[in-house]
N, C-alpha and C positions, 0 to 999 in steps of 0.2 A: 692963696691962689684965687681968681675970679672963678666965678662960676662958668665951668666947660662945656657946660649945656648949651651957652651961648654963645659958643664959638660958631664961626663962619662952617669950618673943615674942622679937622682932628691932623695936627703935625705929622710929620712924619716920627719923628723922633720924640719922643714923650719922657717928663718927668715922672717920679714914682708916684706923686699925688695924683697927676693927670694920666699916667697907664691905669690908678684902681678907678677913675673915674671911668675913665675909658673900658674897661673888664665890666660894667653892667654898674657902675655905681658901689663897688667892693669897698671895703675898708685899705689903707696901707697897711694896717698889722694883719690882715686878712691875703693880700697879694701877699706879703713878705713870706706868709705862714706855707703858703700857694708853691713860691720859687724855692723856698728849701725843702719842701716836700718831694719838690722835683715834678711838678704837676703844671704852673704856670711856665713861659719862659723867662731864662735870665736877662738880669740888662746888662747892659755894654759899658764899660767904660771907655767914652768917648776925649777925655783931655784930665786930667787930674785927679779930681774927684765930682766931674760932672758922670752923673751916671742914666743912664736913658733907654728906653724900652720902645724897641722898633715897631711901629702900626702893623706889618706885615703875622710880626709873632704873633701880638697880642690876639689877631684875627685869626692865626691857624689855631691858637690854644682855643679860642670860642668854638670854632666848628669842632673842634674834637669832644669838646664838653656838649655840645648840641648832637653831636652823633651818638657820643653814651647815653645820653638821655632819650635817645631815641631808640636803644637800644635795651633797655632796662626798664621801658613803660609797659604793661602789661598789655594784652593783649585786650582788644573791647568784646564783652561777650556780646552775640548776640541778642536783641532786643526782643522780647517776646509779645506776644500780642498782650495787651491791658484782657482783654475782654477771656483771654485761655490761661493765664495770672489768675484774675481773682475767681474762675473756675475752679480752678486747682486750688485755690484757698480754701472755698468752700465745700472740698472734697469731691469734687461733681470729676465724673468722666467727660471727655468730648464729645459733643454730640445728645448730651444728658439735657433734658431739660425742664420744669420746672413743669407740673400741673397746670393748667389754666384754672383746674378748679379749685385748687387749694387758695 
């Protein structure tokens, strides 16, 4: 297959090489592993044993897998001050502070 990257557009209609290019750069034993799992969608067969994976699927399967991942990221804790950090490292209370004369 030429390199898809350098395609103009993306088919409508895509081969199995060109649907895992298309899914993020995947493997074809990696998509295959994907549609019998029941996780990617299936392709169609279009005339014989032409078989082809519709641009539309391929992109709702992406956003679903973008929604789980946005779903299953942990939450950010909040960022604490550096300077009440290495306070509390060095056991000091707030507000604690350091002799001038020592």
């Amino acid at each position: 297959m030429k390199d898809a990257s350098r395609l103009p557009h993306w088919p409508r209609a895509m081969s199995e090489e060109m649907a895992a290019a298309y899914a993020g750069g995947i493997s074809v034993a990696t998509l295959r592993r994907e549609v019998s799992e029941g996780r990617a969608p299936r392709p169609h067969h279009i005339s014989g044993r032409r078989v082809v994976w519709f641009i539309e699927e391929l992109d709702a399967w992406m956003d679903r897998i973008k929604g789980q991942a946005a779903l299953t990221q942990p939450e950010q804790k909040q960022k604490t001050n550096s300077w009440a950090a290495a306070a509390a490292a060095a056991g000091k209370t707030s507000g604690q502070r350091r002799s001038p004369l020592r």
